[in-house]
C-alpha positions as a Markdown table, in Angstrom:
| # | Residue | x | y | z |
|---|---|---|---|---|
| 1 | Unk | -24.2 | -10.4 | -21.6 |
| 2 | Unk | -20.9 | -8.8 | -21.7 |
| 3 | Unk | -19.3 | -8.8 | -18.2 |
| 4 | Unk | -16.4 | -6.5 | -16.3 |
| 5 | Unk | -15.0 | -8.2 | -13.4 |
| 6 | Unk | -14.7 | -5.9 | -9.5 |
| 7 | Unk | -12.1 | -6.8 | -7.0 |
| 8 | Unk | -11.9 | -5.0 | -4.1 |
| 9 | Unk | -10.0 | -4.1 | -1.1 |
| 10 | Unk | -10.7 | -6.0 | 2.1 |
| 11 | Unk | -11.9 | -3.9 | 5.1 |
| 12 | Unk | -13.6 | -1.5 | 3.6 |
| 13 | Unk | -17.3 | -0.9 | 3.9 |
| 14 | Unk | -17.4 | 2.4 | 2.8 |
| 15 | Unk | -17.2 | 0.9 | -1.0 |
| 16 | Unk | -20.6 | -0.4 | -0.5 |
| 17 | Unk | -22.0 | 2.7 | -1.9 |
| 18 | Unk | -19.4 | 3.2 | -4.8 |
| 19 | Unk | -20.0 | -0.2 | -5.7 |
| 20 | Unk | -23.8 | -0.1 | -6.2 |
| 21 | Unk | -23.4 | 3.6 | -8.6 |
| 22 | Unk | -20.7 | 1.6 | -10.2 |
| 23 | Unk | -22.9 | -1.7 | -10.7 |
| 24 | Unk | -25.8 | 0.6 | -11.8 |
| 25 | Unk | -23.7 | 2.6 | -14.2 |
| 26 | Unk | -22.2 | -0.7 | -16.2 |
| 27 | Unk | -25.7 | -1.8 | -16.5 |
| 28 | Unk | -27.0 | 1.0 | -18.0 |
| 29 | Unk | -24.3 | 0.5 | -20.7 |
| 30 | Unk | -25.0 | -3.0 | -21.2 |
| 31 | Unk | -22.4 | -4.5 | -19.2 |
| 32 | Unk | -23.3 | -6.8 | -16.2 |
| 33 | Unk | -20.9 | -6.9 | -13.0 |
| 34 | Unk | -19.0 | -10.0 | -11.3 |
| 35 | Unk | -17.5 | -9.5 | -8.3 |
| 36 | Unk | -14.7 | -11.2 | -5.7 |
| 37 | Unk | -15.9 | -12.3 | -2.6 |
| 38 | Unk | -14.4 | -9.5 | -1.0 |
| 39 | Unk | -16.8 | -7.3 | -3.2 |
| 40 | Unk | -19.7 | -9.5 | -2.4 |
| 41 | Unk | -19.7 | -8.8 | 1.4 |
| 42 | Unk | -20.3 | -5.0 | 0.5 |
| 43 | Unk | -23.3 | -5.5 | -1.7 |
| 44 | Unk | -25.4 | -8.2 | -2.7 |
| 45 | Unk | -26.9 | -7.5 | -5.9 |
| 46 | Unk | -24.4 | -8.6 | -8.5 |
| 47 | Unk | -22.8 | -12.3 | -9.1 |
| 48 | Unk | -20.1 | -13.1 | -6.9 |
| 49 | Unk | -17.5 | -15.6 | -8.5 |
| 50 | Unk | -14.4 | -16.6 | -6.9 |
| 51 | Unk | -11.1 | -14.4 | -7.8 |
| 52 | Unk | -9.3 | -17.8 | -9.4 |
| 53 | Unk | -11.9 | -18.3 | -11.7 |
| 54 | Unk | -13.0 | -14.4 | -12.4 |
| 55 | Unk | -11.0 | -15.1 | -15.8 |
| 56 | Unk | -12.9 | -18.2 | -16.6 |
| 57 | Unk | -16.0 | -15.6 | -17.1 |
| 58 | Unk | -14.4 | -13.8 | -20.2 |
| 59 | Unk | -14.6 | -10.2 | -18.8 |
| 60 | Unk | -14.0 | -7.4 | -21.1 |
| 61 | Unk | -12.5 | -5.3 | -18.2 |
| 62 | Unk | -11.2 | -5.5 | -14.8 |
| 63 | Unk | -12.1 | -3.0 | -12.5 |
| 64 | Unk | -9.5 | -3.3 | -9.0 |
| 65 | Unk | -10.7 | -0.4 | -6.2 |
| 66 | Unk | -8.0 | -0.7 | -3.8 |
| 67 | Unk | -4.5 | -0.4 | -3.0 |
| 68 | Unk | -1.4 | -1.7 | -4.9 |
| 69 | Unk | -1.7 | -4.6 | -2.8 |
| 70 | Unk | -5.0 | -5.0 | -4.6 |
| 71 | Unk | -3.8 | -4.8 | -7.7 |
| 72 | Unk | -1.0 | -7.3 | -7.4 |
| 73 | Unk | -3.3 | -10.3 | -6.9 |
| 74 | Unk | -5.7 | -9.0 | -9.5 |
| 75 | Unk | -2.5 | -9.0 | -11.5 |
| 76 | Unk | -2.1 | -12.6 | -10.9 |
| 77 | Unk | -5.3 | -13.4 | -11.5 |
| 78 | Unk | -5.8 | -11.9 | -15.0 |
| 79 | Unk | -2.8 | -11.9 | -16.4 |
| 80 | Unk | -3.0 | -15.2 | -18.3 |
| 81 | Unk | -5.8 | -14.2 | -19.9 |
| 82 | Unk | -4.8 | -10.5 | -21.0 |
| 83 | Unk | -8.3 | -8.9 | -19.1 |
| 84 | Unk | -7.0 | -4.8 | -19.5 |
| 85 | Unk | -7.3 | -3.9 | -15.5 |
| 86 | Unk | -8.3 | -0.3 | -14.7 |
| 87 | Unk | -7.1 | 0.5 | -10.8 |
| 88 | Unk | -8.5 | 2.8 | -8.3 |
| 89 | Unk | -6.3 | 3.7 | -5.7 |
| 90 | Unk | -8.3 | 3.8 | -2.1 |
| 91 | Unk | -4.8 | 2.8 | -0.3 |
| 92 | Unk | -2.2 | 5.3 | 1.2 |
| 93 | Unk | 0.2 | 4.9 | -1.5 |
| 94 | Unk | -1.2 | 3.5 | -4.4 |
| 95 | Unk | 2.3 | 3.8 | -6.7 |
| 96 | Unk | 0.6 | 1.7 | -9.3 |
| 97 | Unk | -3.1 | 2.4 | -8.6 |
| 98 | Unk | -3.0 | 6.4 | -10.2 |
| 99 | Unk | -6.5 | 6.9 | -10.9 |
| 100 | Unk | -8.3 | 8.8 | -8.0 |
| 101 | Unk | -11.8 | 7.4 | -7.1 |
| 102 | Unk | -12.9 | 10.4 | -8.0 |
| 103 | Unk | -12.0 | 9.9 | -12.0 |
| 104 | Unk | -13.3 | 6.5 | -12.1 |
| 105 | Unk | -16.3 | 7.1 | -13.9 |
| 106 | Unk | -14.4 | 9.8 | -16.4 |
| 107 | Unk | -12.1 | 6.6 | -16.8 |
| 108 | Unk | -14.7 | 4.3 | -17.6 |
| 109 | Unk | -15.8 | 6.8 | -20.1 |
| 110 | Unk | -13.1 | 6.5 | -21.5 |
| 111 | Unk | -12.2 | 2.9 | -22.1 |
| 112 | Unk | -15.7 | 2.5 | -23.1 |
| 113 | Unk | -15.1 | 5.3 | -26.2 |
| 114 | Unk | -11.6 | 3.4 | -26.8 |
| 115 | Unk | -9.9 | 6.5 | -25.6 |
| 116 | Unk | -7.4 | 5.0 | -22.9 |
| 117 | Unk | -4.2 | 3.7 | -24.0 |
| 118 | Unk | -3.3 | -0.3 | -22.6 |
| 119 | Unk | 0.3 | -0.4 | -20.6 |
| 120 | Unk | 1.6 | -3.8 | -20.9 |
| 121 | Unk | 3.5 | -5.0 | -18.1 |
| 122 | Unk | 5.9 | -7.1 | -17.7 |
| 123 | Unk | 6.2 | -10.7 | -14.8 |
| 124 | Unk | 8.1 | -12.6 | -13.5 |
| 125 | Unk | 8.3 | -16.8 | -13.6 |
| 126 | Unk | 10.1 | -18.7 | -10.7 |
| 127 | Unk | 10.2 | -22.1 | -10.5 |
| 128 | Unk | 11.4 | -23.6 | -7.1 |
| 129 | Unk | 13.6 | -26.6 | -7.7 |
| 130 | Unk | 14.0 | -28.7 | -5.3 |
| 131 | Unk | 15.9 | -32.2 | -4.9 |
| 132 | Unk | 16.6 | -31.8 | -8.4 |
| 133 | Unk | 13.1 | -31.9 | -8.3 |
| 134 | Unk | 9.9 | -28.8 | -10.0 |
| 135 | Unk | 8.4 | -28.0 | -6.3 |
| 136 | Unk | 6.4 | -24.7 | -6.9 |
| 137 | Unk | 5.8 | -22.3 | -9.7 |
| 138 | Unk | 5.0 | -18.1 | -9.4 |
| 139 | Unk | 4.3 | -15.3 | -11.2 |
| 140 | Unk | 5.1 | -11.9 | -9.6 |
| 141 | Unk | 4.4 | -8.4 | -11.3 |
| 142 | Unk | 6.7 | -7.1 | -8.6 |
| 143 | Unk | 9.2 | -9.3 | -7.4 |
| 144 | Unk | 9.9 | -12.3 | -5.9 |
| 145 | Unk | 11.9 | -12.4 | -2.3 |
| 146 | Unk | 14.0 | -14.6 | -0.2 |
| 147 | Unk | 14.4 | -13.5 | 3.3 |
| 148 | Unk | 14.6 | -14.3 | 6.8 |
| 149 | Unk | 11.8 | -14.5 | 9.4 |
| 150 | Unk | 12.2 | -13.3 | 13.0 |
| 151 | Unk | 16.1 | -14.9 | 13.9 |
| 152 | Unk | 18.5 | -12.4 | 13.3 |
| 153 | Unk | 21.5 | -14.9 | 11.6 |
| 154 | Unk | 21.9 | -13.8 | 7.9 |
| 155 | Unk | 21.5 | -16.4 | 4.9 |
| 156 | Unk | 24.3 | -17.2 | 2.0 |
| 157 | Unk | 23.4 | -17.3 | -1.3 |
| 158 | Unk | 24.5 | -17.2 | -5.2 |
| 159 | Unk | 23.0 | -15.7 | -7.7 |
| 160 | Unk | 24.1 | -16.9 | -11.4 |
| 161 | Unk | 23.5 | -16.0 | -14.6 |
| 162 | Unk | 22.9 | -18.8 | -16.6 |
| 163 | Unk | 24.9 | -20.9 | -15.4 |
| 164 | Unk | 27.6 | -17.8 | -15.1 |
| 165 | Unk | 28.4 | -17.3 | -11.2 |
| 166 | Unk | 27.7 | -13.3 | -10.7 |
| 167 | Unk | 27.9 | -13.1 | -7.0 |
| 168 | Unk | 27.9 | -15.1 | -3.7 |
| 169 | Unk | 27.1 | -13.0 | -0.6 |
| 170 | Unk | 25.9 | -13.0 | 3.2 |
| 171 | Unk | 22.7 | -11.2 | 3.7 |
| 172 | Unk | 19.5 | -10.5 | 5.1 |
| 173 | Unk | 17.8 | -12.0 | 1.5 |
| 174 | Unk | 18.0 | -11.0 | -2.1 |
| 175 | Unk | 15.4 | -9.5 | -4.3 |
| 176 | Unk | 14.7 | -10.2 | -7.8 |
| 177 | Unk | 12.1 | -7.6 | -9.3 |
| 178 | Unk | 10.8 | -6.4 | -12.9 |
| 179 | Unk | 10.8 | -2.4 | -13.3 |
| 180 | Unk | 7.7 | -2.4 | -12.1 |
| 181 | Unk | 8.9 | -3.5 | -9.3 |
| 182 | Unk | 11.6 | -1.4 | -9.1 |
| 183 | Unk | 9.5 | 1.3 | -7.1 |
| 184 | Unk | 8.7 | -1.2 | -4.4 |
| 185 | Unk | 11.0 | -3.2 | -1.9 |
| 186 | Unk | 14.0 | -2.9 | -4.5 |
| 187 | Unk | 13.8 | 0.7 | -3.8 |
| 188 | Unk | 13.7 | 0.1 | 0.0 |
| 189 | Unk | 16.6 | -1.4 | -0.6 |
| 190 | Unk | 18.5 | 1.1 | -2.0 |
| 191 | Unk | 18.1 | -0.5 | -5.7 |
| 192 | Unk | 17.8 | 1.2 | -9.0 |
| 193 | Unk | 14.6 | 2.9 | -10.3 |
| 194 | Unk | 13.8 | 2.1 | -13.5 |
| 195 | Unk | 11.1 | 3.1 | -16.5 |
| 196 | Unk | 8.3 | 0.0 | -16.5 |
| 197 | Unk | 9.1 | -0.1 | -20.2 |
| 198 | Unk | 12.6 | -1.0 | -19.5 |
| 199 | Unk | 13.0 | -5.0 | -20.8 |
| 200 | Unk | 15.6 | -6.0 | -17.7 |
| 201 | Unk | 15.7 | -7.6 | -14.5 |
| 202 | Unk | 17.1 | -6.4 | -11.0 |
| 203 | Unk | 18.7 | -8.3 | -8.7 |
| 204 | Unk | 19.0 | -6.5 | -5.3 |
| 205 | Unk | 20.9 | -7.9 | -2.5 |
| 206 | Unk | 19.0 | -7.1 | 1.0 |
| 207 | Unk | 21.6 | -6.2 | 3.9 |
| 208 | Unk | 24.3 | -7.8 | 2.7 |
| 209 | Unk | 27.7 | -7.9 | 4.8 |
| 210 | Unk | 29.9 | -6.9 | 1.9 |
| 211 | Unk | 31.0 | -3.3 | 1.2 |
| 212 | Unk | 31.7 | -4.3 | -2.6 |
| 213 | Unk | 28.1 | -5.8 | -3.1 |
| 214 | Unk | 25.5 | -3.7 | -5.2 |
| 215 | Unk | 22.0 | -4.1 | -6.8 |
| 216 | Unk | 23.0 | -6.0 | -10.5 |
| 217 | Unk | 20.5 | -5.1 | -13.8 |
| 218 | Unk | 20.6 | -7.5 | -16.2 |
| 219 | Unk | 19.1 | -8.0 | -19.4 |
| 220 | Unk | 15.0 | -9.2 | -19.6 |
| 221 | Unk | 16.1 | -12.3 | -21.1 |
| 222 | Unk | 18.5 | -13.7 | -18.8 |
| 223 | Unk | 17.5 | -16.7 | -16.2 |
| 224 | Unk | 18.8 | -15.5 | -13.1 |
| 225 | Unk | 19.1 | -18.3 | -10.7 |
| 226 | Unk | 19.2 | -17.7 | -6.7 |
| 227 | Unk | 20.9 | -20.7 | -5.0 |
| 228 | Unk | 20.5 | -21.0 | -1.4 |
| 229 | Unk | 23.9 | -22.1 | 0.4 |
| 230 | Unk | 22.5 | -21.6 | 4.1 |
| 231 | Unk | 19.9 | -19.9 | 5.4 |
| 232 | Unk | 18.4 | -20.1 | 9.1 |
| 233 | Unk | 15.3 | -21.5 | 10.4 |
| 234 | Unk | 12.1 | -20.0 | 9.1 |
| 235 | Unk | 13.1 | -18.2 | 5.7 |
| 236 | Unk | 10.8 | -18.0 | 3.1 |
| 237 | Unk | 10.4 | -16.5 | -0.6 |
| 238 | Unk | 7.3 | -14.2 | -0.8 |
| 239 | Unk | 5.7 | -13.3 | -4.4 |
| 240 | Unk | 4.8 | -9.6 | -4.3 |
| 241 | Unk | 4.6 | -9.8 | -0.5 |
| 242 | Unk | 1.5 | -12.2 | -0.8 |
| 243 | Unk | 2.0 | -15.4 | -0.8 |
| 244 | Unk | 4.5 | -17.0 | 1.0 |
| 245 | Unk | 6.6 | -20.2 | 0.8 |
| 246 | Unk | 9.5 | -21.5 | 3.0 |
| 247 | Unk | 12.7 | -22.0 | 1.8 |
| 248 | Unk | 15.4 | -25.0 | 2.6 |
| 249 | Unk | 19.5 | -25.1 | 2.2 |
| 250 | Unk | 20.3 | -26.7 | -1.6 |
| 251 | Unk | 17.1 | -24.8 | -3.3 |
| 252 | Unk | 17.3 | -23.3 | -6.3 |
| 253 | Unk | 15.0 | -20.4 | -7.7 |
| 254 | Unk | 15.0 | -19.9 | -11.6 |
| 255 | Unk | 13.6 | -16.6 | -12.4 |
| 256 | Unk | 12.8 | -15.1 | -15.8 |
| 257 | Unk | 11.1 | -13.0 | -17.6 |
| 258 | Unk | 7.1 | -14.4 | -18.0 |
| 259 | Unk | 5.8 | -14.9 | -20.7 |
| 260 | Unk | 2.4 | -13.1 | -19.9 |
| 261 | Unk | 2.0 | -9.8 | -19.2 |
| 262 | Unk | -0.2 | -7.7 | -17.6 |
| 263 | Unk | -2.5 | -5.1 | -19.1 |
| 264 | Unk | -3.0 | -1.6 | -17.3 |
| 265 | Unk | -5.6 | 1.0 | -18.7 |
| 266 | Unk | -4.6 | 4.3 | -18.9 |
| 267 | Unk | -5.9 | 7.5 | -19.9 |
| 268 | Unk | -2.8 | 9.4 | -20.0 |
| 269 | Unk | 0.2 | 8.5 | -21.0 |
| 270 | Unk | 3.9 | 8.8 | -20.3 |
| 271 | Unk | 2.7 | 9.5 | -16.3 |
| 272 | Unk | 5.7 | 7.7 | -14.9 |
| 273 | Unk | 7.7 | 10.3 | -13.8 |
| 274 | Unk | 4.8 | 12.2 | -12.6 |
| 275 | Unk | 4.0 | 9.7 | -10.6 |
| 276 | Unk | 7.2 | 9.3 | -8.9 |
| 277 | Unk | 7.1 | 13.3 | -8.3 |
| 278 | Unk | 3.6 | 12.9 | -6.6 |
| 279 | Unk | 3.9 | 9.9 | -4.8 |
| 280 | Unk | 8.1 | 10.0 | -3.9 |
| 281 | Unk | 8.6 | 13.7 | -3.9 |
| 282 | Unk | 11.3 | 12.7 | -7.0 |
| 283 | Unk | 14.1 | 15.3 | -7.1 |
| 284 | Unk | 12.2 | 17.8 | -4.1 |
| 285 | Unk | 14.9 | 19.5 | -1.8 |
């Protein structure tokens, strides 16, 4: 049977309807449903898998009804194994979630007639060195952040290229995001905006106590590597503001490019600046 995986937002019983038309209308096409555990708590008559091993079941689609949030750990979760992901925005946002619950179906349609066009997107790979030591290794489709937890001191780090020094700074953290990412905390933070097609990396400093410190864009192939000189008690790095982990004086973060992508159905293209319009009120007086 070919399958299409659900994941959906947490907290939200009112998909229990939606997901039982939707399980209903794969079926009649020949297409059984799996969904996360979050999905399973809504309705109760479909397969629930866990999300870390939704890619183990070979689906043919990905179908995220949620929030960007949403679709950042679907991100993770399929990216390795190229499943095309279809998002449904039901947050307040939904930046990278364009298609309305309302067009899902009209979507399906679509991808189901080969009519949508795939957006490949690109990751990010950090490994945390340690003692000289691999400790941890991420992928991020947004961006990867060191920052400070609830004690006001600032941190110091250095950020090389390479093994190039580009800048050493005081500072609330640093950010180091893809363009898709750009749109998110780097914008916060008063980085750059930047096309998701773009093949670079930006490196945003958050905060920092220098007047001659900016946001740095540097080429998609370039390891960009975040030492941290000091930092106080209770800093961590977060990947795409999920998971968390803490960070210690002396470690290093090596960030580059992934080499997976991630693989966003769409049935328009070219909606980028659209988007940005809609959702950001781009260029409005």
């Amino acid at each position: 049977m070919r399958t299409v995986a659900v994941i959906s937002k947490p907290q939200k019983p009112d998909l229990a309807p939606i997901l039982n038309e939707l399980i209903l209308w794969l079926r009649d096409r020949g297409f059984e449903a799996i969904l996360d555990p979050v999905s399973g708590t809504y309705i109760h008559s479909a397969q629930t898998v866990p999300r870390h091993e939704m890619a183990s079941h070979h689906p043919e689609l990905a179908i995220v009804l949620g929030g960007d949030g949403t679709l950042l750990a679907a991100a993770r979760v399929f990216a390795k194994s190229k499943v095309p992901i279809l998002s449904v925005n039901l947050g307040s946002l939904g930046f990278l979630t364009e298609v309305r619950l309302s067009e899902l179906f009209t979507n399906l349609e679509g991808w189901t007639c080969s009519q949508c066009h795939i957006e490949s997107r690109a990751m990010l790979h950090v490994d945390i060195v340690r003692d000289g030591q691999l400790f941890r290794s991420y992928e991020a489709l947004n961006d990867i952040v060191v920052s400070k937890g609830a004690i006001a001191r600032m941190g110091d780090f250095r950020v090389l290229l390479g093994e190039q020094l580009a800048m050493s700074f005081r500072a609330d953290g640093v950010i180091v995001s893809t363009p898709t990412g750009s749109t998110a905390y780097n914008l916060a933070a008063n980085g750059p905006i930047m096309a998701p097609d773009v093949n670079a990396i930006i490196v945003t400093p958050i905060c920092p106590h220098l007047l001659t410190i900016r946001p740095m864009v540097v080429h998609g192939d370039a390891q960009v590597n975040v030492s941290v000189v000091g930092v106080p008690d209770q800093t961590f790095l977060t990947v795409d503001g999920q998971e968390a982990v803490q960070v210690k004086v002396g470690d290093n973060l090596r960030c580059r490019r992934s080499e997976h992508t991630v693989q966003l159905v769409r049935l328009r293209t070219n909606q980028f600046f659209d988007v940005l319009r809609q959702k950001l009120k781009w260029g409005e007086r």
